[in-house]
VOPAGU-2260 file (C-alpha; in pm, 1 decimal, decimal comma):
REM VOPAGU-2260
SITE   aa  ch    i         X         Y         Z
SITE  UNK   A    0    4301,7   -1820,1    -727,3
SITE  UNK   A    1    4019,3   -1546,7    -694,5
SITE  UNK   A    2    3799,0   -1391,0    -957,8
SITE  UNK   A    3    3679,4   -1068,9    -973,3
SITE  UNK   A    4    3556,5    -836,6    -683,6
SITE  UNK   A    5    3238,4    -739,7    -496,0
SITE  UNK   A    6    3340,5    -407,1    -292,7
SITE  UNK   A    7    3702,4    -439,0    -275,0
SITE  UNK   A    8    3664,4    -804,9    -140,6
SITE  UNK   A    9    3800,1   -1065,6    -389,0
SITE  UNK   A   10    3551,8   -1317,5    -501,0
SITE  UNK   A   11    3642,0   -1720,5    -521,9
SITE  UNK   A   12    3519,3   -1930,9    -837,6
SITE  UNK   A   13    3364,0   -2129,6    -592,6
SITE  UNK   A   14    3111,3   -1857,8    -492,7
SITE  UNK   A   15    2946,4   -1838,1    -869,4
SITE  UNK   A   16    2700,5   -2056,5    -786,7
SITE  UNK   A   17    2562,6   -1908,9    -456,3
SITE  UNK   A   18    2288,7   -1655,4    -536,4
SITE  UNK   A   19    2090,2   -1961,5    -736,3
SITE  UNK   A   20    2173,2   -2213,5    -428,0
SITE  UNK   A   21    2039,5   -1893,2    -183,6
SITE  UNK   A   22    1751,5   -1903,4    -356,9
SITE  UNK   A   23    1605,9   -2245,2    -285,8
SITE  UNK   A   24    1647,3   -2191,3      80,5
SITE  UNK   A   25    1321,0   -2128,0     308,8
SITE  UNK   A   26    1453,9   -2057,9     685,4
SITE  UNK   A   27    1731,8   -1813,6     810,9
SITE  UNK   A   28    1882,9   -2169,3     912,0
SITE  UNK   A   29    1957,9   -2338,2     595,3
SITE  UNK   A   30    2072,0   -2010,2     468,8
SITE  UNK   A   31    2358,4   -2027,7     710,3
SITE  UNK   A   32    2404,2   -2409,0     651,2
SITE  UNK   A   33    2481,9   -2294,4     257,0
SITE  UNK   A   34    2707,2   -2020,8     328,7
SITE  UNK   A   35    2867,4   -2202,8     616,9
SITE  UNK   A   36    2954,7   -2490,5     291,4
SITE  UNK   A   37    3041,4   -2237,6      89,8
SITE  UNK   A   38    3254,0   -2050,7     363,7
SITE  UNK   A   39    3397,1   -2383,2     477,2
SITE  UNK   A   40    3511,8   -2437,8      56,3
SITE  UNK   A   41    3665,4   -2079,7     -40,6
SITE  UNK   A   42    3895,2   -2114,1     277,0
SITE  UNK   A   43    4235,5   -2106,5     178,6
SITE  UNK   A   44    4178,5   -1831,2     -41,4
SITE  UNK   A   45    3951,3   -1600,4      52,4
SITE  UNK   A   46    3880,9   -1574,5     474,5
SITE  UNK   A   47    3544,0   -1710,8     557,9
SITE  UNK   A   48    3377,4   -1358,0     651,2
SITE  UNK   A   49    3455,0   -1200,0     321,3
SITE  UNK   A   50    3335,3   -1499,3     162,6
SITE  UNK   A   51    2970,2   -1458,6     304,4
SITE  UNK   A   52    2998,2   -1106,6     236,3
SITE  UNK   A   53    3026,4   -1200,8    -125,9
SITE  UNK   A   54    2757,9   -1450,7     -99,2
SITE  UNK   A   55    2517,7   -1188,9      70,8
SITE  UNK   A   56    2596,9    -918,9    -136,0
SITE  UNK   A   57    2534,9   -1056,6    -479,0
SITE  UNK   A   58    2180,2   -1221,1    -397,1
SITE  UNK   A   59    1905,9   -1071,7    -508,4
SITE  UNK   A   60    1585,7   -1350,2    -511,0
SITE  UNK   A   61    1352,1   -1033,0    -466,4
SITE  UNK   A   62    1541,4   -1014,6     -95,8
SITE  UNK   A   63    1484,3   -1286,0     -17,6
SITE  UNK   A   64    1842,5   -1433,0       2,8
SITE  UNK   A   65    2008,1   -1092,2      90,6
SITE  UNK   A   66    1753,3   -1086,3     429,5
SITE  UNK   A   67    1785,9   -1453,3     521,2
SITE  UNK   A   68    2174,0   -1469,3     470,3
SITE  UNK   A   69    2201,2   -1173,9     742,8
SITE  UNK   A   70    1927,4   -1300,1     955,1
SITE  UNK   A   71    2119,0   -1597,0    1002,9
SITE  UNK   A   72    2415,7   -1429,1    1066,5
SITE  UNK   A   73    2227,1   -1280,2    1302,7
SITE  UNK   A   74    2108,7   -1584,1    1491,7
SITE  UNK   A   75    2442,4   -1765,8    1471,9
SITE  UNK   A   76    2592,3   -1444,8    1622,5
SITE  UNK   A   77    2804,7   -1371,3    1325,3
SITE  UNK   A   78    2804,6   -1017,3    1307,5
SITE  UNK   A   79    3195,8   -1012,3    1280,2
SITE  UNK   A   80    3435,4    -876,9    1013,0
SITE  UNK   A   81    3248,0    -725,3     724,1
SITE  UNK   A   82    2918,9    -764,1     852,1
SITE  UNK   A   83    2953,1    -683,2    1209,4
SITE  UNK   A   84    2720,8    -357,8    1226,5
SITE  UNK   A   85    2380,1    -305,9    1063,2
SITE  UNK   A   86    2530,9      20,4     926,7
SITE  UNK   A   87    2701,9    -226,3     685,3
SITE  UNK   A   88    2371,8    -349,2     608,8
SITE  UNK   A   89    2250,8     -19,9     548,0
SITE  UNK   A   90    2566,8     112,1     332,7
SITE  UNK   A   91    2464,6    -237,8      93,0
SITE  UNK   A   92    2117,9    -134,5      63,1
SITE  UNK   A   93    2157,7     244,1      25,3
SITE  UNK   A   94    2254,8     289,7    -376,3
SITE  UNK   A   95    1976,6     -19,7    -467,7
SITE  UNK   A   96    1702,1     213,1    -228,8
SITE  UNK   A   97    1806,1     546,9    -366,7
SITE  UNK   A   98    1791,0     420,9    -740,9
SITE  UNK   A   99    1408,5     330,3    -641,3
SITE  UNK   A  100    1357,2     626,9    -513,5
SITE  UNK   A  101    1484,5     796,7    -749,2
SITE  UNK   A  102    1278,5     618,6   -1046,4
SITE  UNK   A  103     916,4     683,0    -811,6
SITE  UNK   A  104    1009,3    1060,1    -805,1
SITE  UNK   A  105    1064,8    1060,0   -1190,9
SITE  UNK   A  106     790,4     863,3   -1221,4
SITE  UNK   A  107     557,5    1060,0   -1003,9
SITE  UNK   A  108     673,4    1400,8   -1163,7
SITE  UNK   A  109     618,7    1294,3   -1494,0
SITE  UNK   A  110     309,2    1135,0   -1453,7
SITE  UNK   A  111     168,1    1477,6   -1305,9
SITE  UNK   A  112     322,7    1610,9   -1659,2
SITE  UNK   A  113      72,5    1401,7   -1898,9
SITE  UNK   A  114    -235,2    1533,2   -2026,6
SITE  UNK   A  115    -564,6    1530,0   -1820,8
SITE  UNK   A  116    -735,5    1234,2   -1994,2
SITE  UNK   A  117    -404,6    1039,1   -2059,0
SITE  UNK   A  118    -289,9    1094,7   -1647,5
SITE  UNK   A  119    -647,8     945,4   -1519,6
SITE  UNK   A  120    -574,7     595,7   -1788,3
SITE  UNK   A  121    -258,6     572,8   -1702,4
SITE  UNK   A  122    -172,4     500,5   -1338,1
SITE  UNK   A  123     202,8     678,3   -1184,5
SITE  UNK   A  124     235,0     290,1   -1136,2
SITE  UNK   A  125     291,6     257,1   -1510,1
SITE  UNK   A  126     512,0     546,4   -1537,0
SITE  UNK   A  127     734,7     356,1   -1274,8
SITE  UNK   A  128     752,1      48,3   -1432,8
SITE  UNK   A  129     813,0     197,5   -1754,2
SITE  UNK   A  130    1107,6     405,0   -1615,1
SITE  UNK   A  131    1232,7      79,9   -1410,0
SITE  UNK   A  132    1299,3    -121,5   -1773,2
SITE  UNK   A  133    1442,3     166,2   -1966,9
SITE  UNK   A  134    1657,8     218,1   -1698,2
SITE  UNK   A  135    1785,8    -170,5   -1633,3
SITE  UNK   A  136    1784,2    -253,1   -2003,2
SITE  UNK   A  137    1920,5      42,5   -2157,6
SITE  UNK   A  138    2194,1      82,3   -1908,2
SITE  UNK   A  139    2415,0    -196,0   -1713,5
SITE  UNK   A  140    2295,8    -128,2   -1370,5
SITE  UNK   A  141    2659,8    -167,2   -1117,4
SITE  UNK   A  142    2594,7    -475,2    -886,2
SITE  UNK   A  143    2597,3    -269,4    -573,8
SITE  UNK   A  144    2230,7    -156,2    -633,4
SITE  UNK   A  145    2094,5    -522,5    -632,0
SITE  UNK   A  146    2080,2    -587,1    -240,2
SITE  UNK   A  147    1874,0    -220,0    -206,9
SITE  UNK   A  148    1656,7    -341,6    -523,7
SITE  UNK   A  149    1538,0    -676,5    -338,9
SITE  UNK   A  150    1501,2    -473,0     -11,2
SITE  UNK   A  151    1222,8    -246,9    -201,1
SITE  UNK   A  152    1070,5    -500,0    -417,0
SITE  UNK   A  153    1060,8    -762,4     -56,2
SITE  UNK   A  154    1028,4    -483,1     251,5
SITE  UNK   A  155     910,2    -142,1     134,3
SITE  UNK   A  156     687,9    -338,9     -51,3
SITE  UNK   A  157     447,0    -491,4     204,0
SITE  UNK   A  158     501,4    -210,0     436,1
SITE  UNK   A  159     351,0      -2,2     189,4
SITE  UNK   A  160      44,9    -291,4     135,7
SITE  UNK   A  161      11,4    -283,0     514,3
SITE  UNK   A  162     -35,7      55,1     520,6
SITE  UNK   A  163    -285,7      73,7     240,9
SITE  UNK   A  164    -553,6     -59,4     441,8
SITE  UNK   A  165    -618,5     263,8     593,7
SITE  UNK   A  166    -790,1     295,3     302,7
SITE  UNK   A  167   -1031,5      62,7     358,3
SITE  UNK   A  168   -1370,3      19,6     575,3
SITE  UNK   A  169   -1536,1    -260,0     634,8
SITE  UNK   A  170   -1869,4     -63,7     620,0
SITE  UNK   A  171   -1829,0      29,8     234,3
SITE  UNK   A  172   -1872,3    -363,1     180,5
SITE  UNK   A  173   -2222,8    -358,9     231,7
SITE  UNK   A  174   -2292,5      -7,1     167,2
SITE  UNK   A  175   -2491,6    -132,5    -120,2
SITE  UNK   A  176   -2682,5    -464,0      -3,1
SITE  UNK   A  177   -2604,0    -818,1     -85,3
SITE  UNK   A  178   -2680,7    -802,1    -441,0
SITE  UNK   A  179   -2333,2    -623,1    -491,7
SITE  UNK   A  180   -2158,1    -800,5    -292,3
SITE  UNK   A  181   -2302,2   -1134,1    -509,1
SITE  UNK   A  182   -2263,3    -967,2    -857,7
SITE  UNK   A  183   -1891,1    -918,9    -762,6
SITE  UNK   A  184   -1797,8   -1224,4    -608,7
SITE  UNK   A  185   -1972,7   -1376,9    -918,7
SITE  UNK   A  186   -1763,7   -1167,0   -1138,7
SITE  UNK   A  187   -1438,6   -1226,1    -948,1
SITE  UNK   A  188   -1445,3   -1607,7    -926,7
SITE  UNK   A  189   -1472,3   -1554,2   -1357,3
SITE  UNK   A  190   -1198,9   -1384,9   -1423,0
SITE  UNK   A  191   -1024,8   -1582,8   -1225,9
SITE  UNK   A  192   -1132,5   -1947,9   -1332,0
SITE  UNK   A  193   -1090,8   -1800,3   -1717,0
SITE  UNK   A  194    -727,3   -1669,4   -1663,3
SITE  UNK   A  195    -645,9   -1964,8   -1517,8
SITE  UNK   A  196    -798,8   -2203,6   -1779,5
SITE  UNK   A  197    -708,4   -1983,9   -2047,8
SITE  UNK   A  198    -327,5   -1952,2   -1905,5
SITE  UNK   A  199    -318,9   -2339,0   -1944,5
SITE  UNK   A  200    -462,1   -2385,3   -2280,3
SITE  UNK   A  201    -226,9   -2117,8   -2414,3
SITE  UNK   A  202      85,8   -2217,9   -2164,6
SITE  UNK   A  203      74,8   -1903,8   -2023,9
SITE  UNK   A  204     314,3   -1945,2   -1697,7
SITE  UNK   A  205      74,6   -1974,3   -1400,9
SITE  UNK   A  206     182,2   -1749,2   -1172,6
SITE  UNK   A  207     153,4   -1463,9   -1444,1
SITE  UNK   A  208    -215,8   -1606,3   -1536,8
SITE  UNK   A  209    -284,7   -1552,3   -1213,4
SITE  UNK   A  210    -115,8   -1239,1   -1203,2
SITE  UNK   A  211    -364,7   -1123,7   -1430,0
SITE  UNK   A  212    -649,6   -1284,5   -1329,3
SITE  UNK   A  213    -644,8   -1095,3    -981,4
SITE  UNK   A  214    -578,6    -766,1   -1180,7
SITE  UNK   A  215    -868,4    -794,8   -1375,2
SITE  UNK   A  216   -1072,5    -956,5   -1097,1
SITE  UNK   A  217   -1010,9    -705,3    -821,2
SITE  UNK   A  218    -820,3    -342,9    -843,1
SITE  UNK   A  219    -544,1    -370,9   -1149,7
SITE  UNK   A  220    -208,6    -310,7   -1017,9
SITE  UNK   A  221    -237,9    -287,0    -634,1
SITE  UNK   A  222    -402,9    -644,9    -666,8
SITE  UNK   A  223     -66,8    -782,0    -889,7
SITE  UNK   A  224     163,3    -601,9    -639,2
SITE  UNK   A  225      27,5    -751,1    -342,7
SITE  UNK   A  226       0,9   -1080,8    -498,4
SITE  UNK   A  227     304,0   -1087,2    -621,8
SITE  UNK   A  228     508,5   -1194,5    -292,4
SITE  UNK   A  229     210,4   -1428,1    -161,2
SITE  UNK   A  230     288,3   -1690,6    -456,1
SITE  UNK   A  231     642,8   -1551,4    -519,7
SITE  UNK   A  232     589,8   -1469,6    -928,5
SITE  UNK   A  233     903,4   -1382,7   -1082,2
SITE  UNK   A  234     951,5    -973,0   -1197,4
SITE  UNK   A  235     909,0   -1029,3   -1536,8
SITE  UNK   A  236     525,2   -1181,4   -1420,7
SITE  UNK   A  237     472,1    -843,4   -1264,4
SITE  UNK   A  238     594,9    -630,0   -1503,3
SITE  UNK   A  239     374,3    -810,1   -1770,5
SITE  UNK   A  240      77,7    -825,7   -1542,4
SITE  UNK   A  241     108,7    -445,3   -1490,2
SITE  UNK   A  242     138,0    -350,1   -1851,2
SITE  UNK   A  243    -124,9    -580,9   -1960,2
SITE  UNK   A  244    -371,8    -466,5   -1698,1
SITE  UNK   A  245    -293,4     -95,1   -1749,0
SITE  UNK   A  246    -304,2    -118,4   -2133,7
SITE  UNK   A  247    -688,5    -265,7   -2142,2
SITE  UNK   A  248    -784,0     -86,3   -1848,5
SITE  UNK   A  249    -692,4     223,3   -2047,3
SITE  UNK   A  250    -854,8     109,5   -2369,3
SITE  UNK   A  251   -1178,6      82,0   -2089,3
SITE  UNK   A  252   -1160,5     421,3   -1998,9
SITE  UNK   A  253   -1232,8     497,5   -2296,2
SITE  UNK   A  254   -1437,3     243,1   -2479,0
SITE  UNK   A  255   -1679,4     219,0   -2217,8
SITE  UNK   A  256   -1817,9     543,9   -2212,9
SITE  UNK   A  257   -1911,2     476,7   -2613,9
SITE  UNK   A  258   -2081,4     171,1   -2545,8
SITE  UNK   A  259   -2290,5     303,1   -2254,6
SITE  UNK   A  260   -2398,5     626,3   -2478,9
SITE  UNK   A  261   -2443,0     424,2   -2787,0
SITE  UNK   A  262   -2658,9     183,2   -2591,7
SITE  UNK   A  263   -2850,6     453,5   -2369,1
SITE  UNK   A  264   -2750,8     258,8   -2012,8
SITE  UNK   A  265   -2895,7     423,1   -1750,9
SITE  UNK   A  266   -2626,7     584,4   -1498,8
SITE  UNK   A  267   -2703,7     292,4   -1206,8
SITE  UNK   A  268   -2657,4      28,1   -1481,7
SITE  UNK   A  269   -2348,2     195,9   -1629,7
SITE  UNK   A  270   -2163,1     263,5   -1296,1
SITE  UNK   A  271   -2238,9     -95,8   -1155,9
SITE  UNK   A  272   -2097,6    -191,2   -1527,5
SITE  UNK   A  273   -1784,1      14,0   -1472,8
SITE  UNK   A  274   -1727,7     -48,7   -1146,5
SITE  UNK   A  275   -1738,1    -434,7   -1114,4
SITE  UNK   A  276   -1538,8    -487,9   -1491,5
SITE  UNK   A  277   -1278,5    -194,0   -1519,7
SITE  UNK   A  278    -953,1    -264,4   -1351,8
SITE  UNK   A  279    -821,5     -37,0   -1135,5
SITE  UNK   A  280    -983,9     201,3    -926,4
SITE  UNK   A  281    -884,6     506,3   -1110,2
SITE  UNK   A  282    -969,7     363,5   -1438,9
SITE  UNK   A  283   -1310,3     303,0   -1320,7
SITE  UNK   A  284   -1398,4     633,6   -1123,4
SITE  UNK   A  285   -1293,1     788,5   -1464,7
SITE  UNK   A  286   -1484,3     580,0   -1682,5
SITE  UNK   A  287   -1796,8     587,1   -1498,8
SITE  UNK   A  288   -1800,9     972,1   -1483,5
SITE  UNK   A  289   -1714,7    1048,7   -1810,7
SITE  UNK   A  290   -2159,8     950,2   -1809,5
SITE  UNK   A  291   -2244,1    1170,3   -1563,1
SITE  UNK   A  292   -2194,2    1203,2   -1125,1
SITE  UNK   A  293   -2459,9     968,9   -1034,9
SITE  UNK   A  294   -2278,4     711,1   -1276,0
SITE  UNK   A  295   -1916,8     800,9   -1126,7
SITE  UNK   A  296   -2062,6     786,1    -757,2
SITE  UNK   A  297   -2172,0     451,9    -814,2
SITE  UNK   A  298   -1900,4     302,0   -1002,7
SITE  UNK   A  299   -1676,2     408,0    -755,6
SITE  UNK   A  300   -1835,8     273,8    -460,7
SITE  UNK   A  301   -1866,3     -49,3    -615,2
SITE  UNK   A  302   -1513,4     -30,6    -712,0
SITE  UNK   A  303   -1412,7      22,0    -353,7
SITE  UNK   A  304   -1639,9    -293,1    -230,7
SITE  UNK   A  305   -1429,5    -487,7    -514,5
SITE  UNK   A  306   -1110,8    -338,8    -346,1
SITE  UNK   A  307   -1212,9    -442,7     -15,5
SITE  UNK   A  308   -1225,0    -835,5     -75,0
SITE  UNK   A  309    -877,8    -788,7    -199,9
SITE  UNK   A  310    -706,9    -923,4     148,6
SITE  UNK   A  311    -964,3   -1232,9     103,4
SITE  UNK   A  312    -880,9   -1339,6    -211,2
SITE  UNK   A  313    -487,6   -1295,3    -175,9
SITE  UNK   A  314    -516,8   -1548,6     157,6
SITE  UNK   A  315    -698,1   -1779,8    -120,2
SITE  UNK   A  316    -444,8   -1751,4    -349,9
SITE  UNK   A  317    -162,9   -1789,6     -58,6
SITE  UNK   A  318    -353,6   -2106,5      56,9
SITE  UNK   A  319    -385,0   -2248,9    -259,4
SITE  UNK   A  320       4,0   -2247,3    -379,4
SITE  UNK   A  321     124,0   -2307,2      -6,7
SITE  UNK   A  322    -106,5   -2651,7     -86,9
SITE  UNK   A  323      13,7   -2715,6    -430,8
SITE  UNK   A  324     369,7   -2632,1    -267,1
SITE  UNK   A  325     374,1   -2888,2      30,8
SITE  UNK   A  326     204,0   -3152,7    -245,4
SITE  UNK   A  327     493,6   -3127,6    -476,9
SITE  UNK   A  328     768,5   -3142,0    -162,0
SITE  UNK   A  329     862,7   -3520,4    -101,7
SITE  UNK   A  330     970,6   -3669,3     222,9
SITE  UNK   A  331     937,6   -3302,8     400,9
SITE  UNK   A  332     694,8   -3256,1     664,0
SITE  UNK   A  333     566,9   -2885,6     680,4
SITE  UNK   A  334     433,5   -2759,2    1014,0
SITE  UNK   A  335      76,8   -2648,4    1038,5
SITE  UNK   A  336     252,7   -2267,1    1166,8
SITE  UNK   A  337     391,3   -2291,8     881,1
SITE  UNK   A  338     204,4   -2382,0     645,5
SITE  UNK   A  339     -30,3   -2101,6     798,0
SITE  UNK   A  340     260,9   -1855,4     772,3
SITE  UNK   A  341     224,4   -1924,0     398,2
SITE  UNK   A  342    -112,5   -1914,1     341,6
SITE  UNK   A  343    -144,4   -1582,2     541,7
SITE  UNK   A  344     127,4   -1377,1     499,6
SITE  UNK   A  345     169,3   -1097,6     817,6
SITE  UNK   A  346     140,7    -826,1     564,1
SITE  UNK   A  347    -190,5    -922,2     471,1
SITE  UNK   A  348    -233,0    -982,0     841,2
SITE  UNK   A  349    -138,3    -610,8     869,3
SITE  UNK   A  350    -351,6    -497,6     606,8
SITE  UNK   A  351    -648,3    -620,8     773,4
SITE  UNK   A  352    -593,7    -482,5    1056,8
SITE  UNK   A  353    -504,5    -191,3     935,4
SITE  UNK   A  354    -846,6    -151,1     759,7
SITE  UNK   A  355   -1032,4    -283,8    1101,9
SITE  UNK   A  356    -819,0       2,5    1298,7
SITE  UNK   A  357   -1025,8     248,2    1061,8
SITE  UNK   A  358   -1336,6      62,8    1041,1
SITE  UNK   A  359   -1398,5     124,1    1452,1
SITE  UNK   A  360   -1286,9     478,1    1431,8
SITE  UNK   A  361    -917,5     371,0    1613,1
SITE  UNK   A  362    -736,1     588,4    1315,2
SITE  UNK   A  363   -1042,6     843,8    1351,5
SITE  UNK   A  364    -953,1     905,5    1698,0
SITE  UNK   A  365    -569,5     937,3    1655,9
SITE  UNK   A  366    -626,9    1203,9    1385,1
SITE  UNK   A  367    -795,6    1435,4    1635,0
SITE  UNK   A  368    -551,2    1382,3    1863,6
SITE  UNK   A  369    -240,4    1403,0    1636,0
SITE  UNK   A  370    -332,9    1689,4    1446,6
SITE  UNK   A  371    -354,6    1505,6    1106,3
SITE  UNK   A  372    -556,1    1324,9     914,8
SITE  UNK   A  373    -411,4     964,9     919,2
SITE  UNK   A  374    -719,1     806,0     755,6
SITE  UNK   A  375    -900,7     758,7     391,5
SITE  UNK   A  376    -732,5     778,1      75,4
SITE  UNK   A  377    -611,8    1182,1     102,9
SITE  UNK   A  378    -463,2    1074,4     493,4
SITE  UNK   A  379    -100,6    1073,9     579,9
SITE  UNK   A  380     -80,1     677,1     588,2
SITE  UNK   A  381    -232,7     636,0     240,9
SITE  UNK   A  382      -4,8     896,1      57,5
SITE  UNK   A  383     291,5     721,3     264,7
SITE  UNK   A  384     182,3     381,2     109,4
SITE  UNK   A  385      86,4     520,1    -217,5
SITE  UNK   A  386     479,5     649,5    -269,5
SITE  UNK   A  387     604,0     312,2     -61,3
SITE  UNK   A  388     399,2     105,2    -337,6
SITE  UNK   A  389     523,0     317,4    -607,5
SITE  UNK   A  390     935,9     312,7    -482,2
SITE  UNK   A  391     871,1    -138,9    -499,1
SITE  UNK   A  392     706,6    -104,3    -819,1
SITE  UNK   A  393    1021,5     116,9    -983,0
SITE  UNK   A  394    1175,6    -182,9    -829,3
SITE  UNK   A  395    1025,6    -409,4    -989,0
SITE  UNK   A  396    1121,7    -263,6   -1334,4
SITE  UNK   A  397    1494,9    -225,2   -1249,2
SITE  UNK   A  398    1482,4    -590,9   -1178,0
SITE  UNK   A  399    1314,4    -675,4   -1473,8
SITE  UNK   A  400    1490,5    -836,5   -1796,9
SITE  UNK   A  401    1273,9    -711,3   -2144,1
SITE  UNK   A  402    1457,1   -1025,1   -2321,4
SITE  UNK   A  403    1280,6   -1248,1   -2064,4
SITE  UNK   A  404     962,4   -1070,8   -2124,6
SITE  UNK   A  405    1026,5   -1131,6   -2474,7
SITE  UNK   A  406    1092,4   -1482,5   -2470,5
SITE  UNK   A  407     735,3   -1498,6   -2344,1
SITE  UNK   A  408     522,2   -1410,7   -2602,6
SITE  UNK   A  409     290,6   -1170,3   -2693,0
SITE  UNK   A  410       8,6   -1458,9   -2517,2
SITE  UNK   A  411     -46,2   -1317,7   -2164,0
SITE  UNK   A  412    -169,0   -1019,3   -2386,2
SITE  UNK   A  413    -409,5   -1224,9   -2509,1
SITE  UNK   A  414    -483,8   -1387,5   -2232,0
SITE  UNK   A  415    -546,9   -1045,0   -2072,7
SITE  UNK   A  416    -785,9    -919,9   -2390,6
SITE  UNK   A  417    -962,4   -1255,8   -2355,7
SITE  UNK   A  418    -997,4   -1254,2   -1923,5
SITE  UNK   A  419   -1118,6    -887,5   -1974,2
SITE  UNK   A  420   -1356,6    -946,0   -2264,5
SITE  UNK   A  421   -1567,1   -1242,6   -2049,1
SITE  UNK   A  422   -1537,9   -1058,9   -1758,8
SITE  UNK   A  423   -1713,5    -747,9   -1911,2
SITE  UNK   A  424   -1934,9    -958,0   -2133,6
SITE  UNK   A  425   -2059,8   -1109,3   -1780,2
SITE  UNK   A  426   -2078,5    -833,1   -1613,1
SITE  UNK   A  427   -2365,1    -697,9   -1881,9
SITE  UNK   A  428   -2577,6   -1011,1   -1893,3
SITE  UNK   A  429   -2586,0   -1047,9   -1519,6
SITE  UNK   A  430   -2690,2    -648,5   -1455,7
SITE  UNK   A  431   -2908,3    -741,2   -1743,7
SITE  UNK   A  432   -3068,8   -1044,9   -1505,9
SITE  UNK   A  433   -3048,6    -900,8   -1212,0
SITE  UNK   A  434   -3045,2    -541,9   -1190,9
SITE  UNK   A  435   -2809,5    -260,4   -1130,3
SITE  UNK   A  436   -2689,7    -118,8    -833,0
SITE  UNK   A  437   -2848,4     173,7    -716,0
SITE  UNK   A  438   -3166,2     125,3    -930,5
């Protein structure tokens, strides 16, 4: 009759093929229409609460399924047997959340462990990831850690995006003119177009060309991350975007520095250089340093008015696959809400405002009155979304299958070397033509 168990609860053949079925469905709704079916079919067997416990708990999807399947449990006002409380909810998601955690504090402590020039290279975000695969590949990870793993890679996830906008004001966009802001739009709209023509000609999967053609285009890893849920890429897409940005935005760090010595740039001409072509942000404070202050000061405000089109483009990239999405649905009609929904996530929604809160001095004003400084990169909210950011990322790798990542190729390293190659190549002749910042 039954098959083996999921938390004591005996699991029906029937219910194999429910985490794959979860995972097509796109409203709390039709997730309860599936595991109403698949409630409706184990009966007999296995009563129909235990069967939707089994359905909930072994979906992963990212979170997808494990959050729709109890939000429509929710709405039908099915909170009964096994999943009557949300302290059951919690108790499912606990060992998945603590593993993450876990991995971010490793990763954090050992990143703070690696030599001076090797820690500025190579981001904590890395380190993470890196922990993440050993961890899922060496070891067989027990199935009651998958529900807490989609809860970080789907919810602590875009929290922690949200929050990162405290980072951000709108000023620093035109702190240095319109020139900048041209140069880097320029640059941005390259690496895209060539990671997404390259990705084609070398059949490169799209969402992991574009992956990497909004690392290279914007700020490296924080740019995949927040992507990543906007045109729902796969973990193995993530965890090859992250290693191919962070392995040629190292190489930058310190190949640029040569160059610019070898060639005699000036520091305004190096720093706009470094600034608009290395990856990610600590990559390119570094690099454009390692030439002097007035090189570093520039590279990194440039860097930060690259950052700060970062919500624009990811609504771009949100519009453009919910387009290609409702083109390839037949005989559905999608709402305009919704459609909208999809285009703009609320986390980017969040983010924005987030970064407008500081931009009028909202965040400014709470700091004096709290006590703390809630604001800028060293505030409270930023090293809260830093660690958030870092926990989904550690996710990321514990979801992440290295034979899957094999099966792909070594090509999206190529495509990476080739994006970054025209993108820095560009970046020269147009400073060239037009002039650097600061100059």
């Amino acid at each position: 009759m039954a098959s083996s168990t999921a938390g004591g609860i005996r699991e029906p053949p029937s219910l194999v093929s429910v985490p794959a079925a979860l995972m097509t469905v796109r409203t709390p709704r039709a997730a309860y229409t599936s595991l109403t079916i698949v409630s409706s079919s184990a009966r007999g067997s296995v009563g129909s609460a235990e069967a939707v416990y089994c359905a909930w708990f072994r979906t992963r999807a990212s979170g997808r399924g494990t959050y729709m399947a109890t939000e429509a449990l929710r709405e039908q006002g099915g909170w009964n047997g096994t999943l009557r409380s949300y302290a059951d909810q919690s108790a499912a998601l606990a060992p998945g959340l603590a593993l993450a955690l876990v991995v971010a504090l490793v990763a954090r402590f050992g990143h703070s462990l690696l030599p001076g020039t090797i820690r500025e290279a190579v981001g904590e975000v890395f380190v993470a990831i890196l922990v993440g695969l050993i961890l899922s590949n060496a070891l067989t990870l027990p199935k009651a850690v998958s529900a807490g793993i989609g809860f970080a890679l789907r919810s602590v996830l875009r929290l922690g995006i949200v929050l990162l906008g405290v980072r951000l004001a709108f000023d620093q966009v035109v702190a240095y003119g319109a020139s900048a802001l041209i140069l880097i739009v320029i640059l941005m709209a390259i690496a895209l177009l060539v990671a997404h023509g390259l990705g084609r000609l070398t059949n490169v999967p799209t969402k992991l060309a574009t992956l990497i053609g909004v690392g290279t285009a914007i700020c490296g890893n924080s740019a995949i991350i927040a992507t990543a849920p906007v045109i729902k890429a796969k973990d193995e897409d993530v965890s090859f975007a992250v290693a191919t940005i962070t392995l040629f935005g190292t190489v930058a760090v310190f190949l640029y520095p040569v160059i610019g010595s070898a060639l005699s740039f000036t520091a305004p001409f190096y720093g706009t250089w470094a600034g608009t072509a290395v990856n990610d942000t600590a990559q390119a404070v570094a690099a454009g340093f390692a030439l002097g202050a007035e090189a570093g000061d520039i590279a990194n405000v440039v860097k930060l008015t690259r950052n700060a089109l970062m919500g624009v483009v990811i609504i771009l990239m949100g519009a453009l696959y919910a387009r290609s999405a409702a083109a390839s649905t037949t005989g559905d009609t999608v709402s305009v809400w919704k459609r909208a929904q999809q285009s703009v996530p609320l986390f980017v929604v969040g983010y924005l405002v987030m970064a407008a809160l500081n931009s009028v001095g909202v965040l400014g004003w709470a700091s004096g009155v709290l006590g703390v400084t809630l604001e800028g990169s060293d505030g409270v909210l930023s090293v809260v979304s830093r660690f958030l950011i870092l926990m989904a990322i550690a996710a990321v790798g514990l979801g992440t299958s290295v034979s899957s990542m094999r099966r792909t190729g070594p090509k999206p390293f190529v495509l990476g070397l080739a994006t970054a190659a025209v993108t820095s190549g560009s970046s020269l002749a147009l400073i060239t033509l037009f002039g650097p910042v600061g100059a």
